[in-house]
C-alpha positions as CSV (number, residue, x, y, z in Angstrom):
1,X,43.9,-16.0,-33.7
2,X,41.8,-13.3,-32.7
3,X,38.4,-14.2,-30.7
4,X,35.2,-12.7,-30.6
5,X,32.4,-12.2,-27.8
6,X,29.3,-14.4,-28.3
7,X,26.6,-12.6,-28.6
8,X,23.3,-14.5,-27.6
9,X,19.5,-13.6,-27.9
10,X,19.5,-12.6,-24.1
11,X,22.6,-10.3,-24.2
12,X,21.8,-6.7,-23.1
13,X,23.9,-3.6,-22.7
14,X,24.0,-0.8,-20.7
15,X,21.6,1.1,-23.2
16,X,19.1,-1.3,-23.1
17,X,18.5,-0.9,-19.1
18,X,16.2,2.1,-17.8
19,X,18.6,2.6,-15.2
20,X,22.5,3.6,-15.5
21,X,24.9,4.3,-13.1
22,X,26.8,7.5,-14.0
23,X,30.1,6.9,-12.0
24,X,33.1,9.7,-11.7
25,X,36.4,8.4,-11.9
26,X,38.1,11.6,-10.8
27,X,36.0,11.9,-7.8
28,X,35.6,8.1,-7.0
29,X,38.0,7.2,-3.6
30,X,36.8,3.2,-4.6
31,X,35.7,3.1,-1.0
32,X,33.2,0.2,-2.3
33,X,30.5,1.8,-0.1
34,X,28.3,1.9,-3.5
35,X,28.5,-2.0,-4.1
36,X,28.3,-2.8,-0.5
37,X,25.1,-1.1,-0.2
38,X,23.8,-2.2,-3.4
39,X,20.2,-4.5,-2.9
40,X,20.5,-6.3,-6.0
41,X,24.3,-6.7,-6.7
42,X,23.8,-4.0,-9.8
43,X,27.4,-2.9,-9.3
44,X,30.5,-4.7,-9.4
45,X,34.3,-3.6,-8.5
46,X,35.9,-4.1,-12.0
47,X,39.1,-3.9,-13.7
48,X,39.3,-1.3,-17.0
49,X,41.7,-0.8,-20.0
50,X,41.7,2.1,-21.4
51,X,43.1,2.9,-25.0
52,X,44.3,6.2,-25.9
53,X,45.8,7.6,-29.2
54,X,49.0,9.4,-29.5
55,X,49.9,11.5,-31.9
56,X,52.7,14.2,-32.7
57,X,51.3,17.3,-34.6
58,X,53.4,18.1,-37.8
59,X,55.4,14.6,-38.1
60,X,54.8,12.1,-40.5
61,X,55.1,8.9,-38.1
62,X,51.4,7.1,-38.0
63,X,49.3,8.2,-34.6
64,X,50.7,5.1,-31.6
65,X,48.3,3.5,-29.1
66,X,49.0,3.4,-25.2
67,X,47.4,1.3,-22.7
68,X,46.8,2.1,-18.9
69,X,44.5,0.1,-16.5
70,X,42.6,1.4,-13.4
71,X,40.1,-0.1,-11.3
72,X,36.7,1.5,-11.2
73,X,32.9,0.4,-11.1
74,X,31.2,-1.7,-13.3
75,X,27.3,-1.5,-14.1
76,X,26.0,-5.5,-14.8
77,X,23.6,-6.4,-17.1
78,X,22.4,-9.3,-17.0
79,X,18.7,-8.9,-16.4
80,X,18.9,-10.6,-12.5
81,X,21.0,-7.9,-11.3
82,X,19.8,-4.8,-13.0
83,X,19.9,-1.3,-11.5
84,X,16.2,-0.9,-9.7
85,X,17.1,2.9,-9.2
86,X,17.2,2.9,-5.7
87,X,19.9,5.2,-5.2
88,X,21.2,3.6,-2.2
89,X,25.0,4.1,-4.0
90,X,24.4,7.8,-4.4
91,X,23.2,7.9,-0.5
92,X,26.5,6.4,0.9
93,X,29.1,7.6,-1.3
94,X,31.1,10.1,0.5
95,X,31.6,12.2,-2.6
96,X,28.7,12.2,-4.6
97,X,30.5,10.0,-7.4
98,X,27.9,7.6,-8.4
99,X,24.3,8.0,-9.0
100,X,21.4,6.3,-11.1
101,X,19.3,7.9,-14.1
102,X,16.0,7.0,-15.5
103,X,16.3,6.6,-19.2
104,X,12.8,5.8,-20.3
105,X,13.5,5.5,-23.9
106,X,15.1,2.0,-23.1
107,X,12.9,-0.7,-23.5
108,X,14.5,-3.4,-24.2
109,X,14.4,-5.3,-20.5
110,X,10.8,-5.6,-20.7
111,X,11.4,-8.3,-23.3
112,X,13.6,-10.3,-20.7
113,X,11.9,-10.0,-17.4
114,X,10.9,-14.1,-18.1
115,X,14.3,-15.8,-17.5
116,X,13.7,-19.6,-16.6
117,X,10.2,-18.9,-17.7
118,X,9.4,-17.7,-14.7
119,X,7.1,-14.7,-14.8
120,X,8.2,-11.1,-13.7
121,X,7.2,-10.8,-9.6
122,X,7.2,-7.5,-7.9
123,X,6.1,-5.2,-4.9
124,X,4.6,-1.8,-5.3
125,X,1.8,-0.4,-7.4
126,X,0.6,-0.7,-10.9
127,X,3.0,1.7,-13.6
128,X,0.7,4.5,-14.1
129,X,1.4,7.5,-12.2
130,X,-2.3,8.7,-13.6
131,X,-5.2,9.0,-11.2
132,X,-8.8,10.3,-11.7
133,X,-9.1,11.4,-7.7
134,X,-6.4,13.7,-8.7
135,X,-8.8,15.7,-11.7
136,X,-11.5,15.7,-9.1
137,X,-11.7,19.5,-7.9
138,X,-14.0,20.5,-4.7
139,X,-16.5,23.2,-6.1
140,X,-19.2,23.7,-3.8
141,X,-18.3,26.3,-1.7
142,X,-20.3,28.1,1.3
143,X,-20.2,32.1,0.7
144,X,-23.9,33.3,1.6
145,X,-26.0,30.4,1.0
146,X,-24.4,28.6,4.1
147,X,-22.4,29.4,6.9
148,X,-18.4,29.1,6.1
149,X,-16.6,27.7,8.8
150,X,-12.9,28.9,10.0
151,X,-10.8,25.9,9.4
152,X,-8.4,27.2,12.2
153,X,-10.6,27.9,14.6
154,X,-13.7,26.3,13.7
155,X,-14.4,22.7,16.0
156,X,-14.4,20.1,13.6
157,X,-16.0,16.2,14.8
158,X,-13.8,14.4,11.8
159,X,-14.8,11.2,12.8
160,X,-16.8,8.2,11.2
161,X,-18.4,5.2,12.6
162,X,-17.8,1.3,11.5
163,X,-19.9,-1.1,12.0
164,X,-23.9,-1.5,11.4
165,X,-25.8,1.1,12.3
166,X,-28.9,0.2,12.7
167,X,-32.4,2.6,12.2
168,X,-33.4,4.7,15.1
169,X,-36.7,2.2,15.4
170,X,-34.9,-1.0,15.5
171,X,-32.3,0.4,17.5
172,X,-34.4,1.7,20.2
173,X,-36.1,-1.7,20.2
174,X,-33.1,-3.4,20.7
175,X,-32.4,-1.1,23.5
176,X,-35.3,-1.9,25.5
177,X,-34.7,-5.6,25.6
178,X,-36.4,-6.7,22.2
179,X,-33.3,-7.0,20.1
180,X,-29.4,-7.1,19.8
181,X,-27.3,-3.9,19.0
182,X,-24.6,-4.5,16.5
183,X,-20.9,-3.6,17.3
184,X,-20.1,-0.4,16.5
185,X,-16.4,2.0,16.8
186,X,-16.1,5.5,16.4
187,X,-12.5,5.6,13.8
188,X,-10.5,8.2,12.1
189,X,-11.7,8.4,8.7
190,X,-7.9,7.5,7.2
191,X,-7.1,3.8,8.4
192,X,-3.6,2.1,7.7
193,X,-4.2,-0.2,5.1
194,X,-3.1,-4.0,5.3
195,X,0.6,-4.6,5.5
196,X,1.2,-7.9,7.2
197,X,4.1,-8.6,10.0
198,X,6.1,-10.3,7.4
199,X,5.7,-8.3,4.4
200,X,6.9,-5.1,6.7
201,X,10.0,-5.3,8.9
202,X,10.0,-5.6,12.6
203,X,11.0,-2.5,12.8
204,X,8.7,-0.8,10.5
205,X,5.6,-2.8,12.3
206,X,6.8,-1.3,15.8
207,X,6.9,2.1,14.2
208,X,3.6,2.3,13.1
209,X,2.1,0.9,16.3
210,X,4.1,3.3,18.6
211,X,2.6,6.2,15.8
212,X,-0.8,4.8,16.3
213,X,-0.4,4.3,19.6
214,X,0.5,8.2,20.1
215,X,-2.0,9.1,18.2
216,X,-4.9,7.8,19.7
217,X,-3.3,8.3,23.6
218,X,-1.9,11.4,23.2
219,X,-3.4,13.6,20.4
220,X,-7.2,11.7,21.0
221,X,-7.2,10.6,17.4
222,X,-8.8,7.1,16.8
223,X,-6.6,5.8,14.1
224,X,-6.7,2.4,13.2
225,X,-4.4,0.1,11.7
226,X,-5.0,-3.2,9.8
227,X,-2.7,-5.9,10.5
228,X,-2.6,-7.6,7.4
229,X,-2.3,-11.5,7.0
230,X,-0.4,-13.0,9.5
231,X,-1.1,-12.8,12.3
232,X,0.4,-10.4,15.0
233,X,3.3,-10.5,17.6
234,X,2.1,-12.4,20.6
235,X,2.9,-9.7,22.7
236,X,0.5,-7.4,21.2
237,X,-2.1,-10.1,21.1
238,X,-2.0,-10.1,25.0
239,X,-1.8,-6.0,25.5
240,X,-4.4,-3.2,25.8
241,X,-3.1,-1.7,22.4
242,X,-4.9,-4.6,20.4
243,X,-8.1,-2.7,20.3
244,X,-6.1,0.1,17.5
245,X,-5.9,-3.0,15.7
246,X,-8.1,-4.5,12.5
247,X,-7.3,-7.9,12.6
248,X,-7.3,-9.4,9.2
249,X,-8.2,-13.0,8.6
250,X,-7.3,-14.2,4.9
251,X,-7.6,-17.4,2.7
252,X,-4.4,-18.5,3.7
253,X,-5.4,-18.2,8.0
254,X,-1.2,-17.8,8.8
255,X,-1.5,-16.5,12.3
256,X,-4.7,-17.2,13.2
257,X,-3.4,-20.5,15.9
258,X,-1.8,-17.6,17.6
259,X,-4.6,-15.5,17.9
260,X,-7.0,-18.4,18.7
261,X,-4.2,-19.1,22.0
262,X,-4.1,-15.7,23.1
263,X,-8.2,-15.0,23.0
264,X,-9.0,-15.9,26.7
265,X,-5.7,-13.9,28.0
266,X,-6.9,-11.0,25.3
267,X,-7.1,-7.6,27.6
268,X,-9.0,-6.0,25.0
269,X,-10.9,-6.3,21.8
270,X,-9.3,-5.8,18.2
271,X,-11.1,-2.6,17.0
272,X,-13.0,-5.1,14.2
273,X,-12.2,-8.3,12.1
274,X,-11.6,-7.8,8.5
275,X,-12.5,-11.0,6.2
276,X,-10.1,-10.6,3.1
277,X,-11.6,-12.1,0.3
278,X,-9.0,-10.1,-2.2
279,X,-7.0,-7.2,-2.9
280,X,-6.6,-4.7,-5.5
281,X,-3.2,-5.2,-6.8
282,X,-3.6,-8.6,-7.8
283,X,-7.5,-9.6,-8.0
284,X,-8.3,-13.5,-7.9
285,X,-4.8,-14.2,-6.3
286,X,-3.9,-14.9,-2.7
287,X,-2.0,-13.3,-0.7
288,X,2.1,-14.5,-1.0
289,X,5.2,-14.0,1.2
290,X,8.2,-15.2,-0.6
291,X,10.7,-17.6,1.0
292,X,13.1,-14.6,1.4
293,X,10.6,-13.3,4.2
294,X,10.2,-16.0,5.8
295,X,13.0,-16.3,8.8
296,X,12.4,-17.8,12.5
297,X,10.5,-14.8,14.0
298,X,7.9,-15.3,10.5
299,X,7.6,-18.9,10.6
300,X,6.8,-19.2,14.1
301,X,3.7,-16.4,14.5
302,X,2.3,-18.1,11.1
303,X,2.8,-21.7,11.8
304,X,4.9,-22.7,8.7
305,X,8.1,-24.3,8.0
306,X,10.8,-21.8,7.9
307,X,12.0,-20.6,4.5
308,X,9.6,-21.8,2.3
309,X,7.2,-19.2,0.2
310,X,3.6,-19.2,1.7
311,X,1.0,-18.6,-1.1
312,X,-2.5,-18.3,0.0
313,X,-5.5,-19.6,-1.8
314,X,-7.5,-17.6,-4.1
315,X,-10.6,-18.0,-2.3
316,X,-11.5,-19.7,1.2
317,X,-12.1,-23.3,0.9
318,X,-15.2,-24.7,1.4
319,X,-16.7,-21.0,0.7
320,X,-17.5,-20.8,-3.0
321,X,-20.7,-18.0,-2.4
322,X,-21.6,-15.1,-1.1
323,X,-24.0,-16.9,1.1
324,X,-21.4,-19.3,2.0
325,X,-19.3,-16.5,3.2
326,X,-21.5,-14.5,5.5
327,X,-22.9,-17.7,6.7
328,X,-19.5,-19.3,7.6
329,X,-17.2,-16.9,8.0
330,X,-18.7,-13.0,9.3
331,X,-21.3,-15.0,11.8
332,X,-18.2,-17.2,12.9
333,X,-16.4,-14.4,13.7
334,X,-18.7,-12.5,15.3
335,X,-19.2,-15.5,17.6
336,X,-16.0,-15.5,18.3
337,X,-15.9,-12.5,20.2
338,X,-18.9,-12.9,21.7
339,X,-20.7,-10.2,19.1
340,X,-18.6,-7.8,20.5
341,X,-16.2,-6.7,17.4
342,X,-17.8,-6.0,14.0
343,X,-16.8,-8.4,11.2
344,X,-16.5,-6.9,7.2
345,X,-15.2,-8.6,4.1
346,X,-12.4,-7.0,2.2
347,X,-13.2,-7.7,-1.8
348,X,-11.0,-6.0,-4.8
349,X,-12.3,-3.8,-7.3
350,X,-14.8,-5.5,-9.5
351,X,-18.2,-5.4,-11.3
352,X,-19.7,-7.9,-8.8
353,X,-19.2,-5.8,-5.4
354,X,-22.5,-4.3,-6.0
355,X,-23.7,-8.3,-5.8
356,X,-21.7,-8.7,-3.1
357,X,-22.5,-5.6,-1.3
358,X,-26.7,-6.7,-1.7
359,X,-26.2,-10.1,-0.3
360,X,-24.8,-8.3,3.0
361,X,-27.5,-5.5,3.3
362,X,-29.7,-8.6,4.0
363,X,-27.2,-9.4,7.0
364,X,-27.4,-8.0,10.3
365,X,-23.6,-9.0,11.6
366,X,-22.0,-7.5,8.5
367,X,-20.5,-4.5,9.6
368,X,-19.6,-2.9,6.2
369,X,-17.8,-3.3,2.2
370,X,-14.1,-2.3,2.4
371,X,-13.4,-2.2,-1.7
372,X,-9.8,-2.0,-2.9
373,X,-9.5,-0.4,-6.3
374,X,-6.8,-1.2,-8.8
375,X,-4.2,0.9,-8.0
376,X,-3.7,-0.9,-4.2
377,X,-0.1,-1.6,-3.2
378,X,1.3,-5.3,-2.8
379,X,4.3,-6.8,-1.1
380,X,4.4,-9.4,-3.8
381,X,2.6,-9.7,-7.1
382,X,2.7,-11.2,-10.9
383,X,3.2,-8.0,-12.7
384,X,0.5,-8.1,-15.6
385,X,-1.8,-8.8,-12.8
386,X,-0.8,-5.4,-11.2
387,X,-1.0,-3.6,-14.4
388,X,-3.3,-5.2,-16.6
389,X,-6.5,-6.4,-13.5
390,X,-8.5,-4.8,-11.5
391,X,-11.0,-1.3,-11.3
392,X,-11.3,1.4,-10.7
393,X,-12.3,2.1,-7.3
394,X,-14.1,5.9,-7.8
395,X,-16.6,4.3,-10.1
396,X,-16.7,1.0,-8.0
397,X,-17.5,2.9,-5.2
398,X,-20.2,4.6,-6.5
399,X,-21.7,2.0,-7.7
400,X,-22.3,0.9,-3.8
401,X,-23.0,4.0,-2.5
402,X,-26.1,4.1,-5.3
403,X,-27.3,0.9,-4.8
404,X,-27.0,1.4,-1.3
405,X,-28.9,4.6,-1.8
406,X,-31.8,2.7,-3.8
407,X,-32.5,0.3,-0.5
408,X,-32.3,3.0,1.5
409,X,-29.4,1.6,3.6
410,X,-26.9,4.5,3.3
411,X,-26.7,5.6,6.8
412,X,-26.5,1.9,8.0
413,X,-23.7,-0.3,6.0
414,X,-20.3,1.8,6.1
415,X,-18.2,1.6,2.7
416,X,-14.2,1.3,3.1
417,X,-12.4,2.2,-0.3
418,X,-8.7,1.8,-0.5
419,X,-6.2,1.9,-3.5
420,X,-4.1,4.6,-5.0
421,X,-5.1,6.9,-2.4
422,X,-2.2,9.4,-2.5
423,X,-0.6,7.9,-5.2
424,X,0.5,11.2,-6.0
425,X,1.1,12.5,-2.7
426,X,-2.3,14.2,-2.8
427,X,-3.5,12.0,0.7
428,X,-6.5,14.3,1.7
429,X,-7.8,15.4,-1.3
430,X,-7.8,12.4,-2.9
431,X,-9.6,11.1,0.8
432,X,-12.0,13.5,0.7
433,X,-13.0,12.7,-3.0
434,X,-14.2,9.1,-2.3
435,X,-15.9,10.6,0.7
436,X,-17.8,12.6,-0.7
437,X,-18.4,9.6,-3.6
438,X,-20.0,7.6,-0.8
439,X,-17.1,6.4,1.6
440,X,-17.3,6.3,5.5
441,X,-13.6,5.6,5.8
442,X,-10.3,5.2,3.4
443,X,-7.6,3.0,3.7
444,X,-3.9,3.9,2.7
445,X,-0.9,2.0,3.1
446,X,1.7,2.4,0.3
447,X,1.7,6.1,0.5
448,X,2.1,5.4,4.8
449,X,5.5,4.1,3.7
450,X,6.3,6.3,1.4
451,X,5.9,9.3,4.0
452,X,6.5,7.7,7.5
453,X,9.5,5.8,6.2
454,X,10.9,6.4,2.8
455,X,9.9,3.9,0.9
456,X,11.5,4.8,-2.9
457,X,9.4,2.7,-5.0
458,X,7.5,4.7,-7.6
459,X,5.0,4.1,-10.4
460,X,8.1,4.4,-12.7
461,X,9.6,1.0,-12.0
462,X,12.0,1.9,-9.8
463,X,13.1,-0.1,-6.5
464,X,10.1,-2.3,-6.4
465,X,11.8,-5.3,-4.7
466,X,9.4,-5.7,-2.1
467,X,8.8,-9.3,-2.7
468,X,12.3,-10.7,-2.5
469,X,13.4,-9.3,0.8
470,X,16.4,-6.6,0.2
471,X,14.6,-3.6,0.5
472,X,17.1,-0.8,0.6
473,X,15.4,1.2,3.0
474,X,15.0,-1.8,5.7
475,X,10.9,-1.0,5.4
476,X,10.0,-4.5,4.0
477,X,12.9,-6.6,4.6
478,X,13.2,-9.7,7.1
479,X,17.3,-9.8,7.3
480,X,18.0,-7.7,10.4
481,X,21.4,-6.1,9.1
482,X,19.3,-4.4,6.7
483,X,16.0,-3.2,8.7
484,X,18.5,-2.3,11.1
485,X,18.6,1.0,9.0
486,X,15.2,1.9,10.0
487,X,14.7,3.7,13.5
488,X,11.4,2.6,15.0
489,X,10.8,5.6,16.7
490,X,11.1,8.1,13.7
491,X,8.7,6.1,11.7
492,X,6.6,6.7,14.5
493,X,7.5,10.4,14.6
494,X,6.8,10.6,10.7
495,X,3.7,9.0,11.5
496,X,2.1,11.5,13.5
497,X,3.1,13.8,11.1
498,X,1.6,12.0,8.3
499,X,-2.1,12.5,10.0
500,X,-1.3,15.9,11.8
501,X,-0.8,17.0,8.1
502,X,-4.0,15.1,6.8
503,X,-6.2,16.1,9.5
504,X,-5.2,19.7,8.6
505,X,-5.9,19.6,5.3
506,X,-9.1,17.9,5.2
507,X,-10.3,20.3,7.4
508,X,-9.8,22.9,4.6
509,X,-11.7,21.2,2.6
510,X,-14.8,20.3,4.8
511,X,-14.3,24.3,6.1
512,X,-15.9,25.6,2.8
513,X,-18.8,22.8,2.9
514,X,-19.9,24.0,5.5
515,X,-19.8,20.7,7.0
516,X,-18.6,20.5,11.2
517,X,-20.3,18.0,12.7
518,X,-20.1,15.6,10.2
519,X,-18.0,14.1,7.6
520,X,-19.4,14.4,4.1
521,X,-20.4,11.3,3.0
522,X,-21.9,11.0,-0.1
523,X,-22.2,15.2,-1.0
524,X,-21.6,14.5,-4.6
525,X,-22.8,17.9,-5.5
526,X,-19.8,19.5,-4.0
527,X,-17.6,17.3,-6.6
528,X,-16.9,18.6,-10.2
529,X,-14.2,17.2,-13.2
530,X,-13.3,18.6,-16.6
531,X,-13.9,15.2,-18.3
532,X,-17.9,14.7,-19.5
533,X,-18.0,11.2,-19.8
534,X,-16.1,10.3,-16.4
535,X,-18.3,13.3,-14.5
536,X,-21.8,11.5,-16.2
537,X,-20.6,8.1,-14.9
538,X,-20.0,9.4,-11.2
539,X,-22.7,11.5,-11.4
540,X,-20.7,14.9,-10.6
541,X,-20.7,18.2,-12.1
542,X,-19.2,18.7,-15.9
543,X,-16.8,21.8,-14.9
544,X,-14.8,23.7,-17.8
């Protein structure tokens, strides 16, 4: 009786997956390096039968089949173990026998991404590799009407302040008894953005320090990085490099009992406290680090339960206004250090910033608006919320910088705007846009993996597995036979690179502005696009 396959509504084939493992048999050793390495279990050691025809030329006997099996590689598809396109097979394989390709006519796993009725999860950013910083071109240039500066030679003072900066009357009040003088650091205009210990690897976090570290020691570049929620390693808590550090309080507080303990043994001052109120990738959600992440070393600087997923809150309890929040939570914190450290909310991409931002002009301890636009990064994340929520963050950040402009408060509240910055690898240019829109400072973190370690994931879908733990490259992974891969001290090498580069390049474009001794922050007229309607909404020149 001859049987047949059941074929059921969730059954895929290899044509139906985006990515496909082209494997050569003749050049294959079956080393099984390629399924060993594999993150998600997308290729299997199978067993194959292979059919060929025989057939005599110029005889009348009817054409005979032969049989021969061989073992070779097998591509799964069941949805769970698809091919993410990392291409960790094609990097071990001694011959070059294996490798992934993108077919993007296949669209048929988009459909099955809900098994269990659980909703699709992911790391990375949304899946548009578009961007509107990339259209924006620089086109106010210094021939005779100002002096052009030498970008080689030329001293440049790229630096920017955070913090409140307060107007020259009040602040010489304040200086002769009469009044207190808000916190206020001198920073490198290009911050690391928030990636928490716990969403990055051990070995990734130490990187980035030792880079920071470098940076600011050796080279006399004060680049900060924010620590994201969780908390930070005791050890750093309790050492002088805590003042390169942004520490990050969120809805969820994981790590704050740790950094409460280690205040009176604190050598130094974090650099500020940021108050995360949301985040660009996923707007009205919490933070989340999946049970994956969450081994000893985790559990113990956050306070939880090991293995167990740790969600936070959309919003801070007991804080549900804007009044509530500077009231509660900026003034608390400021407290906290003795008004020492300045103290800024962190808010995604929306049409209420401007609300927000007005509420804290009439504060004196907010130290500044860092805005994440819709294009931000994420270790973990419901996917329509990635690609469906959020805004824009050049016209968001406009939006501030006018209103700002309207009360006359410019030069005193610092903006912060973060998300997709680089998404293409264009990091300065795209820096120097939203500067020149109205931002003191930017704040990058996807494209920071991306350069300083090799992070794969792309706007096309591929790799993407932040959230579950098995990152190929060992960047955001928790299992220590796996971040193992990842030297500490060449992501700190990369690092330096990474801003030698930057700092380089925005000097070429400040060079031409005429601009030396001072970043330029809101110089719109120096900005020009090839779209009308998006250069009358930011209030740039229509260029053609």
């Amino acid at each position: 009786m001859q049987s047949t396959a059941v074929i059921t509504p969730s059954t895929l084939s290899v044509n139906d997956l985006p990515w496909q493992i082209e494997w050569d048999k003749n050049t294959c050793t079956l080393c099984g390096r390629c399924t060993s390495v594999c993150p998600v279990n997308a290729i299997e050691l199978g067993v194959h039968r292979k059919r060929t025809v025989e057939a005599l030329p110029g005889l009348p006997k009817k054409p005979t089949n032969s049989y021969s099996i061989y073992h070779g590689i097998r591509q799964r598809t069941d949805p769970a173990y698809r091919c993410i396109g990392c291409a960790m097979c094609n990097m071990v394989c001694p011959n070059n026998a294996i490798a992934p390709r993108l077919r993007p006519e296949a669209t048929t796993l988009k459909f099955h991404n809900n098994r269990g009725g659980a909703a699709r999860t992911r790391g990375g950013r949304r899946n548009d590799g578009g961007s509107l910083l990339d259209q924006i071109k620089f086109i106010r240039i210094s021939m005779l009407t100002d002096p052009a500066l030498d970008a080689g030679r030329h001293e440049f003072e790229l630096r920017t302040l955070l913090g409140r900066i307060q107007p020259p009357e009040e602040g010489l009040a304040a200086l002769a008894g009469n009044g207190w003088v808000p916190a206020v650091r001198e920073i490198y205009p290009l911050m690391i953005g928030s990636m928490s210990f716990g969403a990055l690897s051990p070995n990734m976090w130490e990187g980035l320090v030792m880079g920071v570290t470098y940076l600011n020691e050796e080279l006399n570049m004060p680049v900060r990085m924010c620590t994201g929620e969780g908390g930070c390693p005791p050890r750093l808590l309790r050492s002088r490099f805590l003042k390169y550090m942004v520490l990050q309080i969120a809805s969820g507080y994981f790590g704050w009992d740790e950094i409460i303990k280690a205040l009176p043994d604190m050598k130094e001052d974090p650099c500020a406290i940021e108050i995360k109120y949301g985040q660009g990738a996923k707007p009205g959600d919490g933070g989340l680090l999946m049970w994956y992440k969450v081994n000893k070393l985790i559990a113990a600087i956050r306070g939880v339960p090991q293995g167990v997923s740790l969600p936070s809150p959309p919003t801070h309890q007991t804080q549900y206004s804007i009044e509530e929040s500077v009231a509660k939570m900026i003034q608390s914190m400021s407290m906290a250090w003795g008004f020492r450290v300045p103290v800024y909310p962190k808010i995604s991409g929306t049409t209420t910033s401007t609300a927000v931002l007005n509420n804290l002009v009439r504060n004196p301890y907010a130290a500044g608006l860092a805005i994440d636009g819709e294009d931000g990064g994420t270790g973990a994340a419901y996917n329509v919320s990635m690609n469906h929520m959020g805004h824009p963050i050049a016209t968001n950040l406009r939006d501030c910088y006018d209103n700002l402009v309207i009360s006359g408060k410019q030069n005193e509240i610092p903006l912060i705007a973060g998300g997709g910055i680089g998404k293409n690898g264009n990091l300065a240019a795209n820096a120097a846009a939203l500067i020149m829109l109205g931002a003191s400072a930017v704040q990058s973190g996807k494209y920071i993996m991306q350069a300083a370690a090799g992070c794969v994931g792309s706007e096309a879908d591929r790799c993407n597995v932040c959230n579950i733990g098995v990152c190929p490259k060992g960047i955001t992974s928790q299992d220590p036979r796996v971040y193992r891969r990842l030297d500490p001290e060449k992501v700190a090498e990369r690092l330096v690179d990474v801003f030698l580069s930057f700092d380089t390049e925005l000097r070429k474009i400040v060079a031409p502005l005429g601009r030396s001794t001072s970043l330029p922050i809101g110089m719109s007229d120096g900005l020009g696009i090839s779209d009308y309607h998006v250069a009358e909404r930011l209030k740039i020149k229509y260029v053609v």
